[in-house]
C-alpha positions as CSV (number, residue, x, y, z in Angstrom):
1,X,0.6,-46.9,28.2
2,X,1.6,-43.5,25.8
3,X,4.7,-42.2,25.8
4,X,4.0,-38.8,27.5
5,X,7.0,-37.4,25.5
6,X,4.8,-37.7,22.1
7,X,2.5,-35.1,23.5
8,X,4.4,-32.7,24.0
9,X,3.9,-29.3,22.3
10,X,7.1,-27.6,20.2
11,X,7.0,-24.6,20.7
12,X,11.0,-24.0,21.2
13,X,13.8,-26.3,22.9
14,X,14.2,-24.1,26.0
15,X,10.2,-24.0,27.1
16,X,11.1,-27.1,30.5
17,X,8.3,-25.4,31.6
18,X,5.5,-26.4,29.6
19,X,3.6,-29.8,29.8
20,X,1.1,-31.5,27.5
21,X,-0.9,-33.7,28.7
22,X,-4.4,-35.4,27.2
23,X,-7.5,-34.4,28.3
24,X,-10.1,-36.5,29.9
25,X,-12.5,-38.7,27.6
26,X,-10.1,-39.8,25.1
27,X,-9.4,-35.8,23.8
28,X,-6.9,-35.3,21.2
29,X,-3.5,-34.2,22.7
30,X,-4.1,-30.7,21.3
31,X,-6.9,-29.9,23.2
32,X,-5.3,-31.1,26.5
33,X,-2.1,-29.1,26.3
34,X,-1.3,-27.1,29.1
35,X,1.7,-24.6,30.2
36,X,3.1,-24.3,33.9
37,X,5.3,-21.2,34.2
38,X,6.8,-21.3,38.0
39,X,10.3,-19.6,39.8
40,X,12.4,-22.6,38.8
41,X,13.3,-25.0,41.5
42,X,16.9,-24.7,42.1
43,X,15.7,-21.3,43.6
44,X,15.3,-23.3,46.5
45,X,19.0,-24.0,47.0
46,X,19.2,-20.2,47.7
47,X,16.8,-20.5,50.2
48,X,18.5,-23.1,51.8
49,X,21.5,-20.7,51.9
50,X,19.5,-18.0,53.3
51,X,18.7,-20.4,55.9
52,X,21.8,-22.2,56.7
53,X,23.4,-18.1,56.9
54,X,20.5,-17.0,58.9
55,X,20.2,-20.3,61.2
56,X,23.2,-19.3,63.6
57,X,22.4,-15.2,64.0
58,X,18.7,-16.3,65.0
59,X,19.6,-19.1,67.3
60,X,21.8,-17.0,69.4
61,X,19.4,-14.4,70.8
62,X,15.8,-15.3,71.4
63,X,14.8,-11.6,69.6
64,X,16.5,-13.0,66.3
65,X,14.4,-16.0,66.0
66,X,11.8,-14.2,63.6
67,X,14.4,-13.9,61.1
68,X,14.1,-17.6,60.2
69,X,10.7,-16.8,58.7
70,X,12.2,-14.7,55.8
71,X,13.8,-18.0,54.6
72,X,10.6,-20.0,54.9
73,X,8.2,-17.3,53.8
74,X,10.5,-16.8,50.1
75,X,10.2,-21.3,50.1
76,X,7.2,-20.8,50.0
77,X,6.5,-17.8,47.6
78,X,9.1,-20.3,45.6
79,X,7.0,-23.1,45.9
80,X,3.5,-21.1,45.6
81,X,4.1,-18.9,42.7
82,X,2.8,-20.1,39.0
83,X,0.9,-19.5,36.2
84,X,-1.0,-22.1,34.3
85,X,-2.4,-21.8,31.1
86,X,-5.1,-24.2,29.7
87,X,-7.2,-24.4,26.8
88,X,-9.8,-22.7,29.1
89,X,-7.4,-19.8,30.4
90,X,-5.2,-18.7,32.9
91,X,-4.5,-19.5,36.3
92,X,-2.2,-17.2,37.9
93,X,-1.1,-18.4,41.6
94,X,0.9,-16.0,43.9
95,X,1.4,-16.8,47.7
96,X,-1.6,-15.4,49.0
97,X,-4.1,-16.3,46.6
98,X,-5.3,-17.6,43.3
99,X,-7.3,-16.2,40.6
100,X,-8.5,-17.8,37.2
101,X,-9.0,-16.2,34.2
102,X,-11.1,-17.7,30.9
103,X,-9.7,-16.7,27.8
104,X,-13.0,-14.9,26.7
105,X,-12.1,-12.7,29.9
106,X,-9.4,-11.6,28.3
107,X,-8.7,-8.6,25.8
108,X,-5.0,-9.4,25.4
109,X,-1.7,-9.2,26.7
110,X,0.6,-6.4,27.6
111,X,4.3,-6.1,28.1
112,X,5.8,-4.0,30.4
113,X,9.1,-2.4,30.5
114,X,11.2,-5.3,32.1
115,X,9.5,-7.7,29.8
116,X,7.1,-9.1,32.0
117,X,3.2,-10.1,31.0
118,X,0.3,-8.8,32.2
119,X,-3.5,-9.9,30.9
120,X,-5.9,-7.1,30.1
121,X,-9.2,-8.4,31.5
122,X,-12.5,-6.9,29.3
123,X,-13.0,-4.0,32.0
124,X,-9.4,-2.8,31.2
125,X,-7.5,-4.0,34.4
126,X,-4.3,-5.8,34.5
127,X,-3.4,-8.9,36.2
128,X,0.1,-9.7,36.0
129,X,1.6,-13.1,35.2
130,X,4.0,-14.4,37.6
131,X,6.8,-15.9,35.7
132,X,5.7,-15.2,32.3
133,X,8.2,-13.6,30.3
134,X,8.3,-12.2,26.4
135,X,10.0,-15.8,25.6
136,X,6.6,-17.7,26.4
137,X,4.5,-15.9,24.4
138,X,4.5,-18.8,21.5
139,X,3.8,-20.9,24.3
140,X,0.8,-19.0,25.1
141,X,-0.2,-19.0,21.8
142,X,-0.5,-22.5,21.2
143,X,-1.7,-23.5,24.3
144,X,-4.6,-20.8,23.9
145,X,-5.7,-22.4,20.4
146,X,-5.1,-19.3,18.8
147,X,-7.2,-17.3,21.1
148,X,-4.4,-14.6,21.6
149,X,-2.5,-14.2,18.4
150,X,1.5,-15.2,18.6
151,X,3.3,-11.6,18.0
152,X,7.2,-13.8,17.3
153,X,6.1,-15.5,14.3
154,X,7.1,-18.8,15.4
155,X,4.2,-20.4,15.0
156,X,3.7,-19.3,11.7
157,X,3.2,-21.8,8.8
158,X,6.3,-21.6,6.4
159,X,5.2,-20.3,3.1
């Protein structure tokens, strides 16, 4: 069996969240790479607080009880929310629904004030992507095959 770790794409040292992975029918690792940007994981253990603070107010009167679903509605926004980006688009998840977007949908990608992404769809719209910062960008580069341009440089070819 391959060593998953040769697969991998290199975009920078810091990018956990990305995993390469080959596609189906013997593909080349390249055109199976794929990017998972999601609220990290230790979020949780400040749920868990939330709950463990909440847990004792709510038992004690009957009328409080509803408070334990702030808790478990942020686990699951934690556990729901993610975008994914293949080397046929994006797939941006939130907690109430899911919507997938092929890169020819796409006219780009636009940064807003606090750094966040949002794709401009052909009709002008913007869908924003959950957890995709300024930092990913690269990422989204390669994983797109060049479809949207990498604005860092990063990927550049040393001269």
């Amino acid at each position: 069996m391959a060593d998953d770790s040769t697969n991998q794409a290199a975009a920078t040292p810091r990018e956990s969240a990305q995993q390469a992975e080959p596609a189906a029918g013997g593909a080349t690792a390249d055109e199976g790479r794929r990017a998972i940007f999601r609220v990290p994981a230790t979020a949780m253990l400040a749920v868990l607080l939330l709950f463990v603070g909440v847990f004792p107010a709510a038992t004690a009167l009957p009328a409080l009880l509803p408070l334990l679903l702030i808790p478990i509605g942020l686990a699951l926004w934690v556990a729901r929310t993610r975008t994914t980006a293949t080397r046929d688009g994006i797939t941006v998840r939130t907690l109430f629904g899911k919507r997938e977007l092929p890169w020819e949908a796409l006219r780009g990608l636009s940064i807003t004030p606090k750094s966040k992404i949002e794709a401009v769809l052909s009709d002008g719209s913007k869908i924003a992507l959950p957890t995709v910062r300024t930092r990913h960008l690269p990422v989204l580069s390669l994983v797109s095959a060049g479809r949207l341009p990498d604005p860092s440089g990063l990927l550049d070819e040393p001269s």
